[in-house]
C-alpha positions in Angstrom: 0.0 0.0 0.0 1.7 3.7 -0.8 1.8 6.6 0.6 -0.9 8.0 -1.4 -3.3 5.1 -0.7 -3.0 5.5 3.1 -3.4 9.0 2.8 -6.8 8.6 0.9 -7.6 5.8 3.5 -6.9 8.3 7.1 -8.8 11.0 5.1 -11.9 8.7 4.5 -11.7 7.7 8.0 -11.9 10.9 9.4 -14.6 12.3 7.2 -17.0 9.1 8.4 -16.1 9.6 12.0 -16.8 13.3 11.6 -20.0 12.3 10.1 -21.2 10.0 12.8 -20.0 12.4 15.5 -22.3 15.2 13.7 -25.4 12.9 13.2 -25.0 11.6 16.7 -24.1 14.7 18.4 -27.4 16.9 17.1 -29.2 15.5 20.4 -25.9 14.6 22.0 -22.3 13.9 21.7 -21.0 10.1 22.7 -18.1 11.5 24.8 -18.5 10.3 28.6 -18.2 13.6 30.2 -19.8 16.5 27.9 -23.3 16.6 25.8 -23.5 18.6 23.1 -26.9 20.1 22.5 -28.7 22.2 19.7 -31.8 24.8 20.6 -32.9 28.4 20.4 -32.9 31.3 22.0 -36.9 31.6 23.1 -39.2 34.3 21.7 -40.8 36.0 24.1 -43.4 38.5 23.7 -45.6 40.8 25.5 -48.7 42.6 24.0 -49.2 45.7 26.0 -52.9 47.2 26.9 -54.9 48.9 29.1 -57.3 47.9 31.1 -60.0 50.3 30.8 -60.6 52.6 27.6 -60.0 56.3 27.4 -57.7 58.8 25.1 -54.0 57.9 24.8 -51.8 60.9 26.3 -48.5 59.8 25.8 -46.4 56.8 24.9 -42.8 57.9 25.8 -41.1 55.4 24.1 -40.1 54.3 21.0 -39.6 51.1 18.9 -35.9 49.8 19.7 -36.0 51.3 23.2 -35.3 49.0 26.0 -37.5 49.4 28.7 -36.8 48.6 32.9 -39.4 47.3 35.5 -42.0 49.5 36.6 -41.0 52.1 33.6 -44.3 54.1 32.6 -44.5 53.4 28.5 -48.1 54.8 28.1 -50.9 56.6 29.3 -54.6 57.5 29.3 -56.3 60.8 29.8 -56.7 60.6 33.9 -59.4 63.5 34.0 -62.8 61.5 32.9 -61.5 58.8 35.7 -60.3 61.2 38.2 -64.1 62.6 38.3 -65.3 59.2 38.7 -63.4 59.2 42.0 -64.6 62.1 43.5 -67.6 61.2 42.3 -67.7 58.0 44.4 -65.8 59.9 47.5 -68.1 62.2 47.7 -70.8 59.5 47.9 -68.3 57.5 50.7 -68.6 60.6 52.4 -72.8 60.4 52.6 -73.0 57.1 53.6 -70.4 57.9 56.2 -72.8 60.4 57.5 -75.8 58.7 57.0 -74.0 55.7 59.3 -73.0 58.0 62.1 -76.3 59.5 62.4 -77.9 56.1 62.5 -75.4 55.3 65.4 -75.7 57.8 67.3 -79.5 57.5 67.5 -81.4 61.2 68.2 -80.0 64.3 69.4 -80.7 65.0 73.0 -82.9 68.1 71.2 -84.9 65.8 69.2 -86.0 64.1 72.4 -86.7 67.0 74.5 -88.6 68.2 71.4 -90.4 65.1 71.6 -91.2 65.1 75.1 -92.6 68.5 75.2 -95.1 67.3 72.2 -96.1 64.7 74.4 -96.4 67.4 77.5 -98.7 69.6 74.9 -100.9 66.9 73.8 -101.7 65.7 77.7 -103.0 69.2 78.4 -105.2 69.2 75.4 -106.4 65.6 76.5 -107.1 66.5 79.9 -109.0 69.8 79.0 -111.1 67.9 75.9 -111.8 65.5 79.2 -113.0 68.0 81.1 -115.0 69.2 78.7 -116.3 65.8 78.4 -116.8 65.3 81.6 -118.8 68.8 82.2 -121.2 68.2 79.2 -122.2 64.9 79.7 -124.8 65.3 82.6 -126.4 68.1 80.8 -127.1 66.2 77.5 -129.3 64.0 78.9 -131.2 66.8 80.7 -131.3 68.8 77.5 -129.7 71.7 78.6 -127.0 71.2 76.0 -127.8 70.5 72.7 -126.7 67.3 71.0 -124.4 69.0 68.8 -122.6 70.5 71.5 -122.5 66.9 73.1 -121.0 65.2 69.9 -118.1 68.2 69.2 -116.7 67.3 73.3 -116.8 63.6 72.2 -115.1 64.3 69.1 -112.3 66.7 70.7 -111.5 64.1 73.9 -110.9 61.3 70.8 -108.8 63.4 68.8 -107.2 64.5 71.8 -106.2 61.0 73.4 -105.3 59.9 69.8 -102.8 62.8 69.8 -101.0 61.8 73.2 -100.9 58.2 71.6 -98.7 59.7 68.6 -97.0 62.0 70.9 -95.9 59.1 73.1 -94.6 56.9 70.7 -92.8 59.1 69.0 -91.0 60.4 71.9 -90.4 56.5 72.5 -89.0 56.1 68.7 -86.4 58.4 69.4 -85.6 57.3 72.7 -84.9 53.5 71.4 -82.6 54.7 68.9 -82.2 53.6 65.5 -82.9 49.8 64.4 -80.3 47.4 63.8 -81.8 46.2 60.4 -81.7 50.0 59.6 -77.9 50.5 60.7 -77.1 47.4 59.0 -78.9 48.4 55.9 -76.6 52.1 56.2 -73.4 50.0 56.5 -74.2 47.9 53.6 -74.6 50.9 51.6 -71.0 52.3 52.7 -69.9 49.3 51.6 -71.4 49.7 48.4 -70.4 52.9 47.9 -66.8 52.6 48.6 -66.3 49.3 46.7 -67.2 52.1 43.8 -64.3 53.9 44.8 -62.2 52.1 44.9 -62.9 50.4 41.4 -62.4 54.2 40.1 -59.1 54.2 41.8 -58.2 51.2 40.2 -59.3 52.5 37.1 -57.0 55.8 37.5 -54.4 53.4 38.3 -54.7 51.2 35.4 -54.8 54.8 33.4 -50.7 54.1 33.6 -49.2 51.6 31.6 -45.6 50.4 32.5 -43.7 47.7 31.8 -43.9 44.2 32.9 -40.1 43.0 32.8 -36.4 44.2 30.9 -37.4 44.3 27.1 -37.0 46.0 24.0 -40.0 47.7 22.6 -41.0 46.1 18.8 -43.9 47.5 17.4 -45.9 50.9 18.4 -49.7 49.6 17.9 -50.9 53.5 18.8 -50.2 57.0 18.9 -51.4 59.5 21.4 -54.8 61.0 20.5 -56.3 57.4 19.6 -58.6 56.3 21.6 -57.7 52.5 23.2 -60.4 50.1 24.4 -59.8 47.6 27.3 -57.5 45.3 25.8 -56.4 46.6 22.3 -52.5 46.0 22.1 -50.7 49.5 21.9 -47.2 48.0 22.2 -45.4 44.8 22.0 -42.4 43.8 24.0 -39.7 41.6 23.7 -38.5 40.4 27.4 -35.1 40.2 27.3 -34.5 39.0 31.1 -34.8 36.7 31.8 -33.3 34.9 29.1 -34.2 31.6 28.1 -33.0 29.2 25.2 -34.8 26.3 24.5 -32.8 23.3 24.0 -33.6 19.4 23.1 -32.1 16.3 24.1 -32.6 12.8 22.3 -34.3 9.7 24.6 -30.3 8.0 24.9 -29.2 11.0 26.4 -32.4 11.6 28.5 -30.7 10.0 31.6 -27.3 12.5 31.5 -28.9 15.5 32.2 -30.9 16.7 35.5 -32.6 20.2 36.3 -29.9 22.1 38.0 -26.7 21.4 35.8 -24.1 24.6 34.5 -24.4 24.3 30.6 -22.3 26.5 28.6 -24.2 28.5 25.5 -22.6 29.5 22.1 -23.6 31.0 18.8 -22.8 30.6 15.6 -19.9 33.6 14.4 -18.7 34.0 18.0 -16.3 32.6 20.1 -18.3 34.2 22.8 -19.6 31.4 26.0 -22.4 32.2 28.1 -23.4 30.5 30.9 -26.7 29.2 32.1 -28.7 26.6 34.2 -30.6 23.7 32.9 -33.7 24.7 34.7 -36.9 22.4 33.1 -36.9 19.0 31.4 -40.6 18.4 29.6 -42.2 15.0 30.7 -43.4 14.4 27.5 -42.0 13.2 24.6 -42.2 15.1 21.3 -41.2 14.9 17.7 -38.0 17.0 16.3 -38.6 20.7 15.9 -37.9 21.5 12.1 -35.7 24.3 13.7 -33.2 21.7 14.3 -34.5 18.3 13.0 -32.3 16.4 9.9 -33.5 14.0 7.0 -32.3 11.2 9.1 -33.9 12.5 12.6 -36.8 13.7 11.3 -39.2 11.7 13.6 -37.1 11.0 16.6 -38.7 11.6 19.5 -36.6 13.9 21.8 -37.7 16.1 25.0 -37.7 19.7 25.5 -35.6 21.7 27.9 -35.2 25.4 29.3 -32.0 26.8 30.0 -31.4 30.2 32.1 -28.9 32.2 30.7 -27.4 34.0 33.5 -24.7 36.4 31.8 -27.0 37.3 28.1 -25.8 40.6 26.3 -26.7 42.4 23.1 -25.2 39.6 20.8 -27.8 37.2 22.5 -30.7 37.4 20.9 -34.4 36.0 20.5 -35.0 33.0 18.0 -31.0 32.9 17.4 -29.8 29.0 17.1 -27.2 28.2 19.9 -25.3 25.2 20.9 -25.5 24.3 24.6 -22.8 22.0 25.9 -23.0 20.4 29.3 -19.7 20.0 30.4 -20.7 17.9 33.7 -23.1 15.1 32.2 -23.8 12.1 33.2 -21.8 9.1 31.8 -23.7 7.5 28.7 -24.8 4.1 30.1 
């Protein structure tokens, strides 16, 4: 055999091992102490609305920005909601008053009041009762006529009915105010304060800030257009945390565990990042056509998230990667 023929032979040799080390490698590599993966960086997209309708104001940022936490990115005209909530204080406000007065029962006025009615009509009963009283013996002997007699009759009746009313009112106000009355009151505070404080809700939702770190993509709406409860006005890509999506062939299921340090690389760059292995799907599913072959194309293989915990702006959303797991388990 010559040089030439041994030559051809090494080179044929390599290129088949390279080939089997590619084909097997796409959902893990044979070696005994690393696993070489293939996945994508996830998409992940937020459509921004408001809850409540109303007149956009402002949207302070623009496609391409990055956005923080808690960073206001739109708003609605507050004015129509901020009258809704004094609105509903001021109603708070009555059926505060309308409690405390049902509390507190009558004023010591109201009762003297009361009792000096019932003072008034007990003179006018006793003197419609003398009257009575005077005429009666003289009907009969006719010295009094009969219309005189019916008019004391009628004054002593209206008289003692009179003291009745008197007294009971006077007793009303002494008793103080029912409790199915006070309850009734409290219920309507209750009422009206729940109204409140859906109008403050509603001047709260008036603000619309972001959910997480992203990158605003699209601008939905400009200020002046009026938004309806749940109409997108923004979408956001979340760029923290970052998370690639990874999958890993049944013979390699065994090798990996929640937990593990992968390292993450792209294509061009000799950049590593580093991330956790932080979910393994219970469930089986066929190759992605983001990563499957002619060959693999109905393997079964299981999904996986992995946490990048040092991403930057080379990192970015739907971008293939390779994820290696430098501690994996032995291939049994």
């Amino acid at each position: 055999m010559n040089r030439r023929t041994i030559i051809i032979a090494i080179v044929a040799l390599a290129v088949a091992a390279g080939l089997a080390a590619w084909a097997a490698g796409l959902f893990g590599s044979g070696r005994e102490d690393t696993l070489r993966l293939y996945g994508n960086v996830d998409v992940r997209e937020v459509d921004m609305a408001f809850r409540v309708s109303g007149r956009i104001a402002s949207i302070p940022v623009d496609e391409g920005e990055r956005v923080k936490p808690g960073q206001l990115i739109a708003t609605i005209d507050p004015a129509p909601i901020a009258d809704r909530v004094a609105q509903a204080s001021a109603a708070v406000g009555q059926a505060q008053a309308n409690l405390a007065k049902a509390v507190n029962g009558a004023r010591a006025q109201d009762i003297a009041q009361a009792r000096a009615r019932v003072d008034a009509a007990a003179v006018a009963h006793d003197y419609a009762q003398k009257q009575y009283d005077r005429r009666q013996p003289l009907v009969a002997s006719g010295t009094i006529s009969r219309a005189s007699w019916d008019e004391a009759v009628a004054n002593l009746r209206q008289a003692e009915a009179r003291l009745v009313e008197a007294r009971q009112a006077l007793d009303l106000l002494e008793a103080g105010t029912r409790v199915e009355d006070i309850a009734a009151v409290r219920a309507q505070l209750a009422n009206a304060q729940a109204q409140r404080g859906g109008a403050v809700t509603d001047l709260r939702d008036a603000r619309l800030v972001a959910p997480s770190d992203g990158i605003v993509l699209t601008r939905a709406m400009e200020p002046g257009a009026i938004a309806q409860p749940g109409q997108t006005v923004m979408t956001i890509a979340l760029t923290r945390p970052m998370r690639v999506r990874a999958y890993v062939g049944e013979p390699n299921l065994g090798r990996v565990a929640p937990g593990m340090k992968v390292e993450v690389r792209t294509d061009g760059s000799d950049k590593v990042y580093h991330g956790t292995i932080g979910f393994i799907s219970p469930r089986a599913e066929f190759t992605p056509k983001s990563v499957e072959t002619e060959d693999l194309r109905t393997d079964l293989v299981y999904r996986m998230r992995i946490i990048v915990s040092d991403p930057d702006e080379r990192l970015r959303q739907g971008q293939p990667v390779t994820v290696t797991v430098p501690g994996a388990r032995a291939a049994s």
